[in-house]
N, C-alpha and C positions, 0 to 999 in steps of 0.2 A: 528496430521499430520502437518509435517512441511512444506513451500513452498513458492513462489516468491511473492509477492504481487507490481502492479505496478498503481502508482498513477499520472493521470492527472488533473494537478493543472493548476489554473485559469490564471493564468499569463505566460501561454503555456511551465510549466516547468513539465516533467518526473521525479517522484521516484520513485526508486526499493528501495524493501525491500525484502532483500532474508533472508532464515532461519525462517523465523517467523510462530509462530502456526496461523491454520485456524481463528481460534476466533479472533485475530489481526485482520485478512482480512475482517470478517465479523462486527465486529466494526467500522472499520474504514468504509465502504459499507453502514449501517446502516445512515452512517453520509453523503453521498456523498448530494451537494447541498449546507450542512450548509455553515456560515460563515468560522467557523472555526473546522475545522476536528482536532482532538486528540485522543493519547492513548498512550498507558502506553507499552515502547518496554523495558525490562531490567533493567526496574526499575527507566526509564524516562521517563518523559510524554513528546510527540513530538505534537507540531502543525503544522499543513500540511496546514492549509489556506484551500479554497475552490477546493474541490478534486471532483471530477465527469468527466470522468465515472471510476472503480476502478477493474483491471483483477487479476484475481487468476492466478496462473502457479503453480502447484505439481511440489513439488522438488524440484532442480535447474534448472534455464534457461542455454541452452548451447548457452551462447554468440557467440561463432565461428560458430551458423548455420545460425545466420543475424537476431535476434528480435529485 
């Protein structure tokens, strides 16, 4: 299942990560807290710095309803 994953990092910055399978989200979840959150999207491995708290959204998020 593929779907939005949205990351609050420590330095009060937002990332979306749209497309990505569940297991992405739940990895990177697994991580929230650490120093340094990582994982491997595409065949790169991304660091996300300290990520907590971490939301799933199925699917796509529809930007033009205001999230």
């Amino acid at each position: 299942m593929k779907g939005t994953a949205i990351l609050f990092q420590e330095d009060m910055t937002v990332t979306v990560i749209e497309g990505v399978e569940h297991s992405v989200f739940e990895e990177i979840k697994a991580q929230c807290d650490y120093e340094h959150c990582t994982c491997e999207i595409e065949n790169k491995i991304f660091d996300f710095g300290s990520v907590s708290p971490v939301f799933w959204h199925e699917d796509e998020v529809d930007w033009d309803y205001g999230y």
